[in-house]
MARGU-160707 format. One record per residue (C-alpha): residue in one letter; x, y, z. Coordinates in steps of 0.25 Angstrom, whole numbers. Last residue first. Layout:
BEGIN
SITE   aa      xx      yy      zz
SITE    A       X       Y       Z
...
***
This chain:
BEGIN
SITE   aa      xx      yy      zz
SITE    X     129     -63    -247
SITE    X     119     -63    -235
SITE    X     126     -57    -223
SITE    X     128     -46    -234
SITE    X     113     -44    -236
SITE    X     110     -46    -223
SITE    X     116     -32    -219
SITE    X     128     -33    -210
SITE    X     128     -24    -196
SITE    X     135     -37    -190
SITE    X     125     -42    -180
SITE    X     112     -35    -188
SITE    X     117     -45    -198
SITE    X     121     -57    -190
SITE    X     105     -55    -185
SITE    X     100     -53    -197
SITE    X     106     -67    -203
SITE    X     100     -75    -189
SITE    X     110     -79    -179
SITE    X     112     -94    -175
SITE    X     118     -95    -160
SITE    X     105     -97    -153
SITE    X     101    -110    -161
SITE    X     112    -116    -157
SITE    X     108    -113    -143
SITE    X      95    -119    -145
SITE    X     100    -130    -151
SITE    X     110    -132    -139
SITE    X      97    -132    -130
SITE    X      93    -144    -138
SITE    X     104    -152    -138
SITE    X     106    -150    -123
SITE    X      94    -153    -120
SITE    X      91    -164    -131
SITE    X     104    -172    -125
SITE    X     110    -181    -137
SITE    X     125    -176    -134
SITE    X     136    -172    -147
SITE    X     131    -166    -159
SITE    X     116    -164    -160
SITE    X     113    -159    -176
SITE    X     103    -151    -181
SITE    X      99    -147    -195
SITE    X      88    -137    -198
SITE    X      77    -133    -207
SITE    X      63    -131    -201
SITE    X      67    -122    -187
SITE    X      57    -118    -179
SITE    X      61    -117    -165
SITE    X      54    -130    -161
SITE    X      60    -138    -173
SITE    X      73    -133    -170
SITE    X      71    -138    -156
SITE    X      67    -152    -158
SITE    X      77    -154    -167
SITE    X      88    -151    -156
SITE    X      82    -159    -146
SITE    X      83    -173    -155
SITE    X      87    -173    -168
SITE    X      90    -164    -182
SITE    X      86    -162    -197
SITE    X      76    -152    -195
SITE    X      70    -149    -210
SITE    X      77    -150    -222
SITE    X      67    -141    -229
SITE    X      74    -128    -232
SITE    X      87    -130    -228
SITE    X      96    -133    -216
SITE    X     103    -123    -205
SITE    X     112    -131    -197
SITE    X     112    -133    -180
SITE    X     123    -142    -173
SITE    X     120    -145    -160
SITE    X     128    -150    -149
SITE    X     124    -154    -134
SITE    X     135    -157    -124
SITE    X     131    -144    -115
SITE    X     124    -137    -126
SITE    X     133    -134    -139
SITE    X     128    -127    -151
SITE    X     130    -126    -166
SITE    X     126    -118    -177
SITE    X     121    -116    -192
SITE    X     116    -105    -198
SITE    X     102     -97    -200
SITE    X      95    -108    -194
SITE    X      81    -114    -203
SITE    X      66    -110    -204
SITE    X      69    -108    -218
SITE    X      67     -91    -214
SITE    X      79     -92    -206
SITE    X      77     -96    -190
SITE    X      84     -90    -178
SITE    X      80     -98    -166
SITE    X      75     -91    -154
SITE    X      75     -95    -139
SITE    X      66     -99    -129
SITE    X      71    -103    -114
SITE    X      58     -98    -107
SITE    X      49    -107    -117
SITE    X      57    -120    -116
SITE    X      56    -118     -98
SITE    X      41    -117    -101
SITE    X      43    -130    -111
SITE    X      52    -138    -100
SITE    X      43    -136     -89
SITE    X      31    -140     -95
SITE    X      38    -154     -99
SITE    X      43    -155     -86
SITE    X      29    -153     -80
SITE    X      23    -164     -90
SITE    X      34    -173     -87
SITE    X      32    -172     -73
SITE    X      42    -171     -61
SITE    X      48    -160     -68
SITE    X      60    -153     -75
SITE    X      59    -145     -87
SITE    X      68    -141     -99
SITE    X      66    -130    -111
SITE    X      70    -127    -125
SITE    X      66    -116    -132
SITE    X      61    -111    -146
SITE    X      60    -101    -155
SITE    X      61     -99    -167
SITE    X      48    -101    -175
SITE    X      43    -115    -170
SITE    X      37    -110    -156
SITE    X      48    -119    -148
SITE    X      48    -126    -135
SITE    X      58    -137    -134
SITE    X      54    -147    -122
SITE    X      65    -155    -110
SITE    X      58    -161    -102
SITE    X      66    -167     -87
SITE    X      58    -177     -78
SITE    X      57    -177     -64
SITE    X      62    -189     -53
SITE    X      66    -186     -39
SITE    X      77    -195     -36
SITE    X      77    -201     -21
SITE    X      77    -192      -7
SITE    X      90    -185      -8
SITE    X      89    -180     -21
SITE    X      91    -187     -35
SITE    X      84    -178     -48
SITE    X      80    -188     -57
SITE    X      79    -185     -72
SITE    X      66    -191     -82
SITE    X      68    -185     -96
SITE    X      59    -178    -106
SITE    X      66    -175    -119
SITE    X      62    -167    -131
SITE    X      49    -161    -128
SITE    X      42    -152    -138
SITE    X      35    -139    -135
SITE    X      27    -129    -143
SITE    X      29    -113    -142
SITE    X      19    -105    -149
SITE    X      12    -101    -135
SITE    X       1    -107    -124
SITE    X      10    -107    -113
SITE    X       4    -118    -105
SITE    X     -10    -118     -98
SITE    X     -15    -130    -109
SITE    X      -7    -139    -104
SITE    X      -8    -137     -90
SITE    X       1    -128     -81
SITE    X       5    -130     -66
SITE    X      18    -135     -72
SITE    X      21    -122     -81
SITE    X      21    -114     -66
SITE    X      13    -101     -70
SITE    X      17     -86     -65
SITE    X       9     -75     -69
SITE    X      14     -63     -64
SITE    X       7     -52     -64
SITE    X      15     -40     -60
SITE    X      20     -38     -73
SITE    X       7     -32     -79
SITE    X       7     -34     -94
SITE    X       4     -23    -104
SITE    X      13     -25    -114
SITE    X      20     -13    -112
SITE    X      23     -18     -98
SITE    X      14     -16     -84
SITE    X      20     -16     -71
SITE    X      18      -2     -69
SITE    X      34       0     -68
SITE    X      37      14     -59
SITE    X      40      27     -66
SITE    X      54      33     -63
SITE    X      62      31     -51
SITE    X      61      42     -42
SITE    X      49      52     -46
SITE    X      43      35     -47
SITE    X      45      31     -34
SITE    X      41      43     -26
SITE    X      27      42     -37
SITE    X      25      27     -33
SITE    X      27      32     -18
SITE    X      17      43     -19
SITE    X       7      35     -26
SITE    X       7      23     -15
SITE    X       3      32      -4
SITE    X      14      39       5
SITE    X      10      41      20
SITE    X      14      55      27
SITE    X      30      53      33
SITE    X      29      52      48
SITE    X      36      38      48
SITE    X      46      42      38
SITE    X      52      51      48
SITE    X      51      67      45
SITE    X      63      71      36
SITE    X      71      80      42
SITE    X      72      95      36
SITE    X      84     100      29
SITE    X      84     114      25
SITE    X      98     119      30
SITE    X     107     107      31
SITE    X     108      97      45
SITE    X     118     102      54
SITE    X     129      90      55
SITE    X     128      80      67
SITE    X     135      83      81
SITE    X     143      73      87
SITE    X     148      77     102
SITE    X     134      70     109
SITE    X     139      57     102
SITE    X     150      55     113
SITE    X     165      55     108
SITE    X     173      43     113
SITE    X     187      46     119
SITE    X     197      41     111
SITE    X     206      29     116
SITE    X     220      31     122
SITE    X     227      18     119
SITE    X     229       8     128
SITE    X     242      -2     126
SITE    X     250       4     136
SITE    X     242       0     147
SITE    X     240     -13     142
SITE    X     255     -15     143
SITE    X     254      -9     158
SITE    X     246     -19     161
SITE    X     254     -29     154
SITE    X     265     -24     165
SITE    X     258     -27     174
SITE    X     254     -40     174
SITE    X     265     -44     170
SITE    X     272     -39     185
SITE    X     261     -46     192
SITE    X     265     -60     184
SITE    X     279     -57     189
SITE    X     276     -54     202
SITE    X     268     -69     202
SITE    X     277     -76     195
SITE    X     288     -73     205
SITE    X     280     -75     218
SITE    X     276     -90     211
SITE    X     291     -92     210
SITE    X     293     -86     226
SITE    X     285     -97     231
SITE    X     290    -111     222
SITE    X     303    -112     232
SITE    X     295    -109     244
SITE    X     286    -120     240
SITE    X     294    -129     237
SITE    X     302    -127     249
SITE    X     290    -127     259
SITE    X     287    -143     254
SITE    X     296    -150     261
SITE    X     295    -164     259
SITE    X     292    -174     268
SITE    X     299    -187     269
SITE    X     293    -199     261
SITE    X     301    -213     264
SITE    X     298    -224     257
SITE    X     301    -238     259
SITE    X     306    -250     253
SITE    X     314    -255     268
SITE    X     326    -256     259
SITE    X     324    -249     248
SITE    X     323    -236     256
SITE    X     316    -225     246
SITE    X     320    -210     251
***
């Protein structure tokens, strides 16, 4: 008790039997009851298992008898040596006779002769009927992490002057290189052009290339080319004497150019339309 009088305190002790005795039987309790959960989840777990079957030992299994007449191979290690003949005529009672690597015309196919168009000179290039002409050489710049890389971009149409012709383009860090480039890329990408015998189109057609468009019209004996830019570069490389062409909507000589080609690809020739149609050329004619 606090006396305010004197402003004193008075501590008395404090029994501390009966909290104990008070909190004893409690932990008594949780303890018998923690025993008795015990047990029953054991006898849960109990009830749970399932017989499992017994396991049946390899010594039990017995293969099937082998058929009457069958003798074991002897291991591949213990097999006589084959020579080269033996496994080209195994080969061949199975598959046939085996390529020689020669064609009809005589060429071995196993030599291959592969020649970078760079390492070239001038006088080591295809030497053919195709002559080259260069309609645009541009300097790009290709930006990477260190700074721009300069090359330059060519763009040549290769043609033989009968009908064919192709357009290529080339990069390289060399004009000279991308030019090279751009005429070995023309000749893989050739193409024919039907011609009449005036040296003109059969009919008249249009083509689109990305923006590009190109109208394309038959003309008459001695008008001439009467066109601009790439698309009279390449009718005059395939051949063509009497033409008119027209570029429509953008000034780009790739894409003017490979719409020409295009065009050029949808005209048909009178005999072809004929064998189409199972029509002699007489009729197509009146």
């Amino acid at each position: 008790p606090l006396l305010s009088a004197s402003r004193r305190f008075l501590l008395l002790p404090v029994p501390k039997a009966s909290s104990w005795d008070e909190s004893a039987p409690e932990e008594e309790g949780e303890a018998e009851e923690s025993e008795e959960s015990a047990a029953a989840g054991d006898e849960e777990e109990e009830e749970d298992e399932k017989p499992r079957p017994e396991p049946v030992s390899s010594a039990e299994f017995q293969f099937a008898a082998p058929p009457e007449g069958y003798v074991e191979p002897a291991a591949f290690d213990e097999l006589p040596p084959e020579s080269p003949e033996d496994v080209a005529a195994a080969y061949e009672s199975l598959y046939g006779p085996a390529f020689s690597g020669e064609t009809f015309l005589g060429n071995n196919v196993f030599e291959v002769k592969v020649v970078d168009p760079i390492d070239m000179d001038r006088e080591q290039r295809p030497n053919d009927d195709f002559s080259e002409r260069v309609v645009q050489v541009n300097r790009v710049t290709k930006v990477v992490k260190g700074g721009r890389q300069l090359s330059y971009r060519a763009i040549v149409v290769v043609g033989d002057m009968k009908g064919h012709v192709g357009v290529g383009v080339g990069k390289a860090k060399e004009v000279t290189e991308a030019i090279t480039k751009a005429a070995m890329n023309g000749r893989r990408n050739l193409v024919t052009v039907p011609l009449t015998k005036y040296s003109t189109f059969p009919h008249r057609a249009n083509a689109d290339f990305g923006a590009a468009r190109v109208m394309l019209r038959p003309a008459c004996p001695g008008s001439g080319v009467i066109a601009g830019g790439a698309v009279r570069v390449v009718l005059e490389m395939a051949g063509v004497e009497n033409a008119l062409g027209k570029q429509l909507r953008s000034k780009n000589p790739l894409n003017n150019a490979r719409a020409t080609i295009k065009a050029t690809q949808m005209m048909r020739q009178f005999k072809d339309v004929s064998e189409e149609r199972g029509i002699p050329m007489e009729e197509l004619w009146k």
